[in-house]
C-alpha positions, 0 to 999 in steps of 0.5 A: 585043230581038236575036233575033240568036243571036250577039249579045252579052249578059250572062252566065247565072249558071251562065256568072259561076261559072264565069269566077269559077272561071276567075279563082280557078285564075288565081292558085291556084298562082302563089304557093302555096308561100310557106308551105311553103317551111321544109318543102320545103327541109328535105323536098328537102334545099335551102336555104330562100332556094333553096326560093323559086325553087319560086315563081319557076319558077311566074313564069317559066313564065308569062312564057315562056308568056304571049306566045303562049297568045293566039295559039294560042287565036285559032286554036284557039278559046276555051273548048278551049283553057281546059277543055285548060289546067286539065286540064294545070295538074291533072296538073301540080299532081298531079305536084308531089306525086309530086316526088322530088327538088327538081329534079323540083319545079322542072320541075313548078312550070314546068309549072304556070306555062306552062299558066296564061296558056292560062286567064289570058289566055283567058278576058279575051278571051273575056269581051271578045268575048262581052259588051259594054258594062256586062255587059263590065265587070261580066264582068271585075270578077268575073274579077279578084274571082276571082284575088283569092280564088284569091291567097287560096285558094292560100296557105289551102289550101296552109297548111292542108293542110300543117300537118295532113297534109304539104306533098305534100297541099297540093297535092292540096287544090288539084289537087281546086280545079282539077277542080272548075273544069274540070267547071264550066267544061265544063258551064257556060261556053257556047261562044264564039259571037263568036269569029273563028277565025286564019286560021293559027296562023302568022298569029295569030303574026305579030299580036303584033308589030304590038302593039309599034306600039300606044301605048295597049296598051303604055301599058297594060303598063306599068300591069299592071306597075305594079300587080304591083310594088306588090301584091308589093313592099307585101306583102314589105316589110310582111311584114318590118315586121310581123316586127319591132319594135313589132309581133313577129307570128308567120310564121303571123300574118303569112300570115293577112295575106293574108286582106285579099285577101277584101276585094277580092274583095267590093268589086272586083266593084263596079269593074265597075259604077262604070266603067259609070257614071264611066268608064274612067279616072276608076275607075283615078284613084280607085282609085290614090288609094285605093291611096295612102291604104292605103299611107300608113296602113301607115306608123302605128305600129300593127297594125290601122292596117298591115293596114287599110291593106294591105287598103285598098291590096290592094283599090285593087290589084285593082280597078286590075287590072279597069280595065286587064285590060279595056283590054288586050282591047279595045286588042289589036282582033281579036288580044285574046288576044295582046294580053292575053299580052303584058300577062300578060307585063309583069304578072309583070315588074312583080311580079317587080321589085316583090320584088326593087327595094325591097331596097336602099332598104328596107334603108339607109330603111326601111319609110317609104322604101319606101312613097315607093318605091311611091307613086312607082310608083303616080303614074307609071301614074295619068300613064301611064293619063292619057296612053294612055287619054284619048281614049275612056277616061273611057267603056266601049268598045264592040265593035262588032257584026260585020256579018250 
């Protein structure tokens, strides 16, 4: 055994909760206000269709965001960083409920969304740096177990507590999520003890251009991407079938959809262990095909067989997210956080095409046509992980040790 006090291990259970709490506030107010937006449209006086850019806004702060918070924690350090970030992500949260006027709402939700890469991005690097091997794997499946039951948690709470008190509570609900993690992550996550300090924030700066040069992170991206644009698009697109006939679900029935999401949370931690076992790549494979099979059970005529196979695709989502999140931190070498940033950045790219590129050929095909749209997308990042991954990819990578 290493008697090496900075050697990398496995995390305390006290350490897990707290990159599970890490993963959940993640993704708790990205997309939030999709069951609120009737409510706020008529509370703020906008329309609805202009009440969804309370969500855009979010994405876009995120974007802007995600390139640089790697690089400022490589320079500052890893769990300031993150215990600073959901600090400001809880003001930002509590100011959405004091919002005025929809202009103000705005403002905030871009708030909200320029803080979360500091968490997102973060805590993969931190997860890179302090495990290794197995306990890596596992580390990260639990991360990306969490942004699925903070998927989840955000549109419940936000529901929830709207119907019962207004929307203004919802986001009190969540703001009471966010100071929880922030006490647990400041008394349960340990202090980063790999961690090798930029020389100068100029200089950590300067190392996400040298990403550009580098295929297989790049290759990676376009993955994450991928991912986003087909959990969004399937979930958009279904939604609107779900709407219609034969089916008629109700608004509140279709948003109870998104429990599927619970799904993954359960059977992504078990990503971790089977790359430990199978590797890298051939996870992504079988997870891509899974994806596959779920959208080719939405197109039966049936309720059950569409939710089972959004849930069956969710999940194939989520466990694809373990695969690549872990690659992009290992990929970026000593600039992980940067590198991480910029597949944040071509995640929410991803997602944000996957809303809006479907439109067209879902409105002149349909449903059946979309799904085609998507399984596309799917087989292009399976050929696109074959290409970037190949050389290493069917193991775990190690981080090398630093020399004492």
């Amino acid at each position: 055994m290493s008697t090496d006090p900075d050697a990398a291990g496995p995390l305390s259970p006290k350490a897990r909760t707290a990159v599970f709490l890490l993963g959940l506030c993640a993704l708790l107010t990205i997309y939030s206000t999709q069951p609120l937006l009737p409510e706020l449209a008529q509370d703020l006086n906008v329309p609805v269709g202009q009440a969804a850019w309370t969500i855009t806004a979010t994405t876009l702060g995120v974007a802007v965001m995600a390139p640089f918070a790697g690089s400022v924690s490589d320079f500052l350090g890893r769990k300031r960083v993150m215990v600073a970030a959901i600090g400001a992500s809880l003001a930002a949260t509590l100011a959405c409920a004091l919002a005025r006027d929809f202009t103000a709402m705005l403002v905030c939700r871009f708030a909200q969304g320029l803080f979360i890469p500091f968490v997102f991005a973060v805590a993969v690097s931190y997860v890179a740096e302090e495990c290794t091997g197995a306990a890596a794997q596992g580390a990260n499946a639990l991360y990306v177990s969490g942004t699925a039951f903070g998927g989840f948690c955000g549109r419940f709470l936000s529901g929830a507590a709207a119907t019962h008190f207004g929307w203004r509570s919802s986001f009190v609900a969540m703001a009471l999520v966010l100071l929880v993690t922030l006490a647990v992550t400041a008394a349960w996550l340990p202090r980063e003890r790999r961690f090798r300090r930029s020389e100068s924030l100029l200089a950590s700066l300067q190392g996400i251009g040298r990403h550009f040069g580098n295929a297989r992170l790049l290759g990676t991206c376009f993955i994450g991407a991928a991912i986003l644009f087909l959990q969004v698009g399937s979930f958009t697109y279904a939604g609107m079938v779900l709407e219609a006939p034969p089916f008629e679900l109700s608004s509140f029935e279709i948003g109870a959809v998104f429990a599927v999401f619970l799904v993954a949370v359960v059977v992504t931690p078990l990503t971790g262990r089977l790359i430990g076992r199978i590797g890298r790549l051939r996870t992504f494979v079988l997870v891509s095909v899974v994806s596959l099979a779920g959208l080719g059970l939405t197109l039966v005529p049936s309720t059950p067989a569409v939710i089972v196979g959004l849930a069956a695709s969710s999940t194939g989502v989520f466990s694809g997210q373990t695969c690549a999140i872990g690659y992009a931190a290992e990929a970026g070498g000593p600039a992980k956080s940067s590198a991480v940033g910029l597949y944040l950045t071509s995640y929410y790219a991803g997602g944000s095409i996957g809303a809006v590129a479907p439109s067209p050929l879902y409105s002149a095909a349909g449903w059946g046509a979309t799904v085609g749209l998507l399984a596309a997308v799917v087989g292009v990042s399976v050929l696109v992980a074959l290409a970037a991954w190949s050389a290493g990819a069917g193991r775990p990578h190690r981080i090398e040790e630093p020399v004492s």
